[in-house]
C-alpha positions in Angstrom: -132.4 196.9 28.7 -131.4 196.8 32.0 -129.8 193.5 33.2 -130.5 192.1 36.7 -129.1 189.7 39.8 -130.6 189.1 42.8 -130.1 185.8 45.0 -128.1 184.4 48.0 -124.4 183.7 48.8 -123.3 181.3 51.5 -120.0 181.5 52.5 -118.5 178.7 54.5 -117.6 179.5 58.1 -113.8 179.2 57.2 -114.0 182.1 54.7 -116.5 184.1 56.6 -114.0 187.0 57.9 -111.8 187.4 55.0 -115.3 187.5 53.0 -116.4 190.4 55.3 -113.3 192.2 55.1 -113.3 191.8 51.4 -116.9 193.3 51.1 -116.6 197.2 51.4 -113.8 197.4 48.9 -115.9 195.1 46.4 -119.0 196.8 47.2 -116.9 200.6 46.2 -115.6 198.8 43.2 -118.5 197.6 42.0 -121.0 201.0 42.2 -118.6 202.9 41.1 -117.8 200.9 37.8 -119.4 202.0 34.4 -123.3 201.0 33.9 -124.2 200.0 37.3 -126.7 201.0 38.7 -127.3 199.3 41.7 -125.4 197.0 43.8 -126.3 195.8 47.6 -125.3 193.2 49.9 -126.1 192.4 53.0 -125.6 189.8 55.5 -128.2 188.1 56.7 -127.6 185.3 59.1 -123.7 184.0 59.7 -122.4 183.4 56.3 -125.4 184.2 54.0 -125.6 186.9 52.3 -128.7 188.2 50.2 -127.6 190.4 46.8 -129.0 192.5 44.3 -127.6 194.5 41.4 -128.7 195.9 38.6 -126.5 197.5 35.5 -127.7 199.1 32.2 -126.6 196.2 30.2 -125.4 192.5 29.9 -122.5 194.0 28.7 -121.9 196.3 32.0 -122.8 192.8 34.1 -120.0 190.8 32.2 -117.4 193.7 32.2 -118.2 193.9 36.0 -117.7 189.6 36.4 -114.6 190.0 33.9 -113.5 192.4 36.8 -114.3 190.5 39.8 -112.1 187.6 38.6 -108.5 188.8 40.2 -110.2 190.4 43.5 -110.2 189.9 46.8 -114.1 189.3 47.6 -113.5 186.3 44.4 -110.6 184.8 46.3 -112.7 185.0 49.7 -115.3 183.7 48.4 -114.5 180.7 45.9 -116.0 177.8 48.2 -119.3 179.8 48.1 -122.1 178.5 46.8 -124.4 181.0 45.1 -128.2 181.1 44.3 -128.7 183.7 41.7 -131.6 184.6 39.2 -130.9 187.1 36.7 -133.1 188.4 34.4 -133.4 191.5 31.5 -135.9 194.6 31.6 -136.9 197.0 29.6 
C-alpha cells in the first residue's frame, strides 16, 4: 500500500536561506533512500513551500522521518510550521 504526503511548509523569513541551501541535499537524500517513490518540493511564494511524496509503505515513510531527524533541512527548518495530509493507497 502505498503511503502518501502532500501539504505546505512555511518557513520563517529568518530560516529561509539556510532552508534553501539545505533543500537539494535533502531532496538527493530522500529519492534516493529505499521505498520512495516520489519526493518534490518546490517553492512557491518567499518561504512556502508546497510538497509531495509518496513511498511504498508507512514503514519506508517512518524510516525516511527517522532519517530526517539529525539533518540539515530538519535543523533549517524547526520553526516551520507544516500543513500536511497523508493518506494510504492501494
Amino acid at each position: 500500500m502505498t503511503f502518501h504526503l502532500s501539504g505546505k511548509i512555511t518557513i520563517p523569513a529568518e530560516d529561509l536561506a539556510r532552508a534553501r541551501a539545505a533543500l537539494q541535499e535533502h531532496v538527493r537524500l530522500t529519492r534516493a533512500e529505499p521505498g520512495c517513490r516520489a519526493f518534490v518540493v518546490t517553492e512557491q511564494d518567499g518561504g512556502v513551500f508546497e510538497v509531495s511524496e509518496s513511498f511504498d509503505d508507512r514503514a519506508a515513510f517512518e524510516a525516511h522521518q527517522a532519517r530526517l531527524k539529525g539533518s540539515a533541512w530538519a535543523a533549517a527548518t524547526i520553526n516551520a510550521v507544516r500543513d500536511y495530509k497523508t493518506w494510504t493507497e492501494t
